[in-house]
C-alpha positions as CSV (number, residue, x, y, z in Angstrom):
1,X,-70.8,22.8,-61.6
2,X,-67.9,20.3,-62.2
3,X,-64.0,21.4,-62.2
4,X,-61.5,19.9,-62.9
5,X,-58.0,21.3,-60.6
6,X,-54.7,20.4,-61.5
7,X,-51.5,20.6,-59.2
8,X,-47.9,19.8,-59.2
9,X,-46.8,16.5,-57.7
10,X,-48.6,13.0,-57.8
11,X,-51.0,12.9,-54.5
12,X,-51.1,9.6,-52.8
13,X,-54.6,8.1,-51.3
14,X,-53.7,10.2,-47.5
15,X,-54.5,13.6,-49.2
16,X,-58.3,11.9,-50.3
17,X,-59.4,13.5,-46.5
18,X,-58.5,16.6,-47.9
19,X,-60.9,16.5,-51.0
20,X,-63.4,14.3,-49.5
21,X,-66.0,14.2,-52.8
22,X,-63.7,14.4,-55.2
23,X,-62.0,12.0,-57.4
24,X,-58.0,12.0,-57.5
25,X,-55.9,10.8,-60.4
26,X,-52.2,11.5,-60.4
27,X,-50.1,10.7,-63.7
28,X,-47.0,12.0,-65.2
29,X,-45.5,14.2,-61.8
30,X,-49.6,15.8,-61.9
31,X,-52.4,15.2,-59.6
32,X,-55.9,16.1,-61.1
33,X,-58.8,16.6,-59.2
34,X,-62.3,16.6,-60.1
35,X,-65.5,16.8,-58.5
36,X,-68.6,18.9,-57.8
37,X,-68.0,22.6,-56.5
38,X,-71.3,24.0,-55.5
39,X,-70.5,27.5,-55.5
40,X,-67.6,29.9,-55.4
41,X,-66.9,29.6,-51.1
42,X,-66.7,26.1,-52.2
43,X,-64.1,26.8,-54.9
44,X,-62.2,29.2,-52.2
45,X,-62.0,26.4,-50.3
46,X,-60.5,23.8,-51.8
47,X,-57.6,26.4,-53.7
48,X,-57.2,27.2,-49.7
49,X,-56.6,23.7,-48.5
50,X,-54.6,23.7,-52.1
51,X,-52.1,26.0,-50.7
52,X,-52.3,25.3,-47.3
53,X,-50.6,22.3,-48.0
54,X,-48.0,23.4,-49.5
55,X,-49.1,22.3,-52.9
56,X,-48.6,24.1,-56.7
57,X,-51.3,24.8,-58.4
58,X,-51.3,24.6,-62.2
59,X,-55.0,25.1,-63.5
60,X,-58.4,25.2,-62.7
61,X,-61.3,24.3,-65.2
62,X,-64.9,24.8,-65.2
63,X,-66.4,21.9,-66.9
64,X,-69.9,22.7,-67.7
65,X,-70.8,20.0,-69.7
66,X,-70.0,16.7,-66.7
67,X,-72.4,15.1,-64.6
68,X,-72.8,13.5,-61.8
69,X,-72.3,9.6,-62.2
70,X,-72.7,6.1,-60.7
71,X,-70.8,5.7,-58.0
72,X,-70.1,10.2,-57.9
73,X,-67.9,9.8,-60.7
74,X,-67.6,12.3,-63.3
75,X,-68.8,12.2,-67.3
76,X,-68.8,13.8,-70.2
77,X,-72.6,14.4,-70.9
78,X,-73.7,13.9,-74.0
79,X,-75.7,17.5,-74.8
């Protein structure tokens, strides 16, 4: 399953380490990041690295309907 994590501040490129898999985009004092979560540990995880450095979190999304594509972006699929 896909999700889609937002948190306070815009990330620069040294934080990608910590979310190796996922893609990044910050905008507008936000960082999203999306990627594949392959099960709830997973999840865990990353909300654990979230906080363990130091960051806010706003949301987090389950995004059933994205896939995998070229290049391990995500997409809307088209179901």
């Amino acid at each position: 399953m896909f999700y889609r994590i937002v948190v306070w501040g815009e990330l620069t490129g040294r934080f990608a380490g910590a979310f190796e898999g996922m893609k990044l985009e910050a905008e507008s004092g936000q960082t999203t990041i999306t990627g594949q979560v392959v099960d709830q540990s997973h999840l865990h995880g990353i909300l654990n690295r979230i906080s363990g450095l130091g960051l806010s979190l706003v949301s987090v999304e389950a995004l059933p309907h994205y896939t995998q594509g070229r290049g391990g972006a995500a997409r809307a699929s088209r179901e």
